[in-house]
C-alpha positions in Angstrom: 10.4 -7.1 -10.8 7.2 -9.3 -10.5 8.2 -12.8 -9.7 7.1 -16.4 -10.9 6.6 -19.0 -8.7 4.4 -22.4 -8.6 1.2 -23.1 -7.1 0.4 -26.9 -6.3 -2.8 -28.4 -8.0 -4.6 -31.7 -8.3 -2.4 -32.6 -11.1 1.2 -31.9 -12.0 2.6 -28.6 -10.2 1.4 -25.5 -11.7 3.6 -22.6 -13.1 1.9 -19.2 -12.4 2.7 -15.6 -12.3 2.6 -13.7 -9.2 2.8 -9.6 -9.0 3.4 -8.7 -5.6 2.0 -5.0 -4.7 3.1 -3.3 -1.1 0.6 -0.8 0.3 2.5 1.5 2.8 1.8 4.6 4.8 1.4 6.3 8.2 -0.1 4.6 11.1 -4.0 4.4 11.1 -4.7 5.6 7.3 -6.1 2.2 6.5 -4.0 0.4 4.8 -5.8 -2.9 6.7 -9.2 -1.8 5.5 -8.1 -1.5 1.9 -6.6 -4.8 2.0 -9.8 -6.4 3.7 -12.0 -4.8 1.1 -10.2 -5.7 -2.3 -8.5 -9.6 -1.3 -10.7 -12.4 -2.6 -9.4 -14.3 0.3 -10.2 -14.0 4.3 -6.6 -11.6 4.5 -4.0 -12.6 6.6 -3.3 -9.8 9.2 -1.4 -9.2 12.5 -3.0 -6.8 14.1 -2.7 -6.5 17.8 -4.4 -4.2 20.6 -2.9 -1.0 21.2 -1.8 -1.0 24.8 -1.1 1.8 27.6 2.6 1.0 27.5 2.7 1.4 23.2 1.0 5.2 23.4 4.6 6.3 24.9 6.4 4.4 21.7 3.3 4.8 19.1 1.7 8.4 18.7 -2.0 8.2 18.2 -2.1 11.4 17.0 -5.5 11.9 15.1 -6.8 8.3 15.2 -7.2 8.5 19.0 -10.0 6.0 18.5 -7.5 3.1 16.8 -7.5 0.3 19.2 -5.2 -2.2 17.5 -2.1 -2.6 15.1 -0.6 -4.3 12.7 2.9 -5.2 13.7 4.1 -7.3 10.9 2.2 -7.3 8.3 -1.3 -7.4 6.4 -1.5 -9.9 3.1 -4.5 -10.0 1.0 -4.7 -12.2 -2.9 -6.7 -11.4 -6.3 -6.5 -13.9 -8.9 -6.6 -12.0 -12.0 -6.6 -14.9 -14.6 -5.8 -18.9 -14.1 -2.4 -18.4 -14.4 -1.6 -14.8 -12.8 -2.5 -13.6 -9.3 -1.8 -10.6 -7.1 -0.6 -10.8 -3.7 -1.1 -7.5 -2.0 1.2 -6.2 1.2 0.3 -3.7 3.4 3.3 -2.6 5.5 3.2 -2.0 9.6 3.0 1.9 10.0 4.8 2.4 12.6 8.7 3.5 12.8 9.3 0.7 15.5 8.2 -2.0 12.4 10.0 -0.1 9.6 12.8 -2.6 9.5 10.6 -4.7 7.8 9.8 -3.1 4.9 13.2 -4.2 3.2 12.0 -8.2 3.4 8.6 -6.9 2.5 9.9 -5.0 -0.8 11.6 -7.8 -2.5 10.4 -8.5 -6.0 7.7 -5.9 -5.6 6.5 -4.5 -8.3 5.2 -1.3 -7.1 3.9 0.5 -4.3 0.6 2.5 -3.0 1.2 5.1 -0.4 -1.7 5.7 0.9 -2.6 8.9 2.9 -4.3 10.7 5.3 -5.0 14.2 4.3 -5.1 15.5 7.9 -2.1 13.8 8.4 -0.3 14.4 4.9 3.6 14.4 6.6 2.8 10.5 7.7 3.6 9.4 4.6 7.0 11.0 4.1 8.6 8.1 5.4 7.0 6.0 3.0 7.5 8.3 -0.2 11.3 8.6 0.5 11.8 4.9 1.0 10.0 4.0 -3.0 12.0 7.1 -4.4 15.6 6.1 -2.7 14.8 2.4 -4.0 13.8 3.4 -7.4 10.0 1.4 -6.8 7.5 2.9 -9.0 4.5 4.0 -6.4 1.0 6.2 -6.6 -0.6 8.1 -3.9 -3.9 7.4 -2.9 -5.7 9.9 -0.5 -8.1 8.1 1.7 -11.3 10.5 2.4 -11.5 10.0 6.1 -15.7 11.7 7.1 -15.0 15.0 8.1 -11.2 15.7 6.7 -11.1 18.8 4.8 -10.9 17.9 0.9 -7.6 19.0 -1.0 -7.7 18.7 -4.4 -4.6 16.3 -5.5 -2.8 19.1 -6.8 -3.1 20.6 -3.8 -1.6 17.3 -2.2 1.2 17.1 -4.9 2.6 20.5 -3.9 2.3 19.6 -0.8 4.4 16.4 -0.7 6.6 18.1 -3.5 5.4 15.3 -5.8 6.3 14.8 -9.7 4.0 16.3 -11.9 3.6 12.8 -13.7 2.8 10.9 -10.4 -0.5 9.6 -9.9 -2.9 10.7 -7.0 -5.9 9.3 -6.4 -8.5 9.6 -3.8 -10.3 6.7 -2.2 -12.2 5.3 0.2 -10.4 2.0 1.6 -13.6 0.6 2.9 -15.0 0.1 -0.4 -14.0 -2.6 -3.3 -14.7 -0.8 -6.3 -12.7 1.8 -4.5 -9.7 -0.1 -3.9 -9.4 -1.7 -7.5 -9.7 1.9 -8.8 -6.4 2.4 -7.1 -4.5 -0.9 -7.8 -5.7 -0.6 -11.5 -4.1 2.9 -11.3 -0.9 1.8 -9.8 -0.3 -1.1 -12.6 -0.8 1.6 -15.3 1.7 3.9 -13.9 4.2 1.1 -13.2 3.6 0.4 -17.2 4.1 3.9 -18.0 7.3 3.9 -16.5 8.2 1.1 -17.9 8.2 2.1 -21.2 10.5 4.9 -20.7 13.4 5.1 -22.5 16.3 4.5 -20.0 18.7 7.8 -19.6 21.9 7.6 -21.2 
């Protein structure tokens, strides 16, 4: 599922191994911020203002102060060793963009929905899409201040979740934070992978 591509050098191209990771969810959980505060690299991100025109298309439901975005897509990188880097994806929220999530899912190797906990049914969309394509995903809750605290079993009820699936809280803003979930997700997606396959 990860792919392997080449990265050009001073020398002779390179071969290297890339593991590309979406990050999905409802509009305005944060799934720019997370990407901003984890990518080594200055992220790539298409974010434009929210206009008067968009709030009849876009509901701003609950993050009333959200003044731009991301129509296409965010794009962050980690470089995990010389020869093995992670290219992070964070999906466009919004049902208008969601027919790019199929270009946006090829050769991933997993997926992070993150959440809103005052906003838990936002992520539906996103949980049904990984399940119906087989793509192994965690759920990250990020702690908005001032969102009531569920515990993650709470959550997993909730979103009628499998008792082996990770959840996670987080705060998207910090680092530390965000590696906490992406180290999470590539241990689950190793888990799984060491199932046996049914017969």
């Amino acid at each position: 599922m990860a792919y392997a591509g080449y990265e050009a050098t001073s020398g002779p191209a390179r071969r290297h191994r890339a593991i590309k990771i979406l990050l999905a969810g409802g509009f305005g959980v944060g799934k720019t911020t997370l990407v901003g505060a984890v990518s080594e690299i200055r992220p790539l991100r298409t974010e434009e203002p929210l206009t008067e025109s968009g709030k009849h298309v876009d509901s701003i439901a609950g993050v009333e102060r959200k003044t731009t975005t991301t129509v296409a897509m965010d794009f962050g990188r980690i470089t995990l060793r010389d020869d093995l880097v992670l290219y992070l994806f964070g999906t466009p929220g919004q049902e208008r963009f969601w027919f790019m999530w199929d270009e946006l899912a090829l050769g991933a190797l997993g997926a992070v929905v993150l959440a809103d906990t005052r906003r838990l049914a936002d992520c539906f969309p996103a949980i049904d899409y990984f399940e119906r394509r087989d793509i192994p995903f965690i759920i990250a809750l990020n702690v908005f201040e001032g969102s009531r605290r569920y515990s993650t079993e709470d959550v997993r009820v909730a979103l009628d979740l499998d008792p082996s699936l990770p959840i996670i809280m987080c705060d998207a803003r910090s680092r530390e934070s965000a590696k906490e979930v992406l180290i999470t997700l590539i241990e689950h997606v190793l888990s799984v992978a060491d199932q046996p396959v049914p017969r």
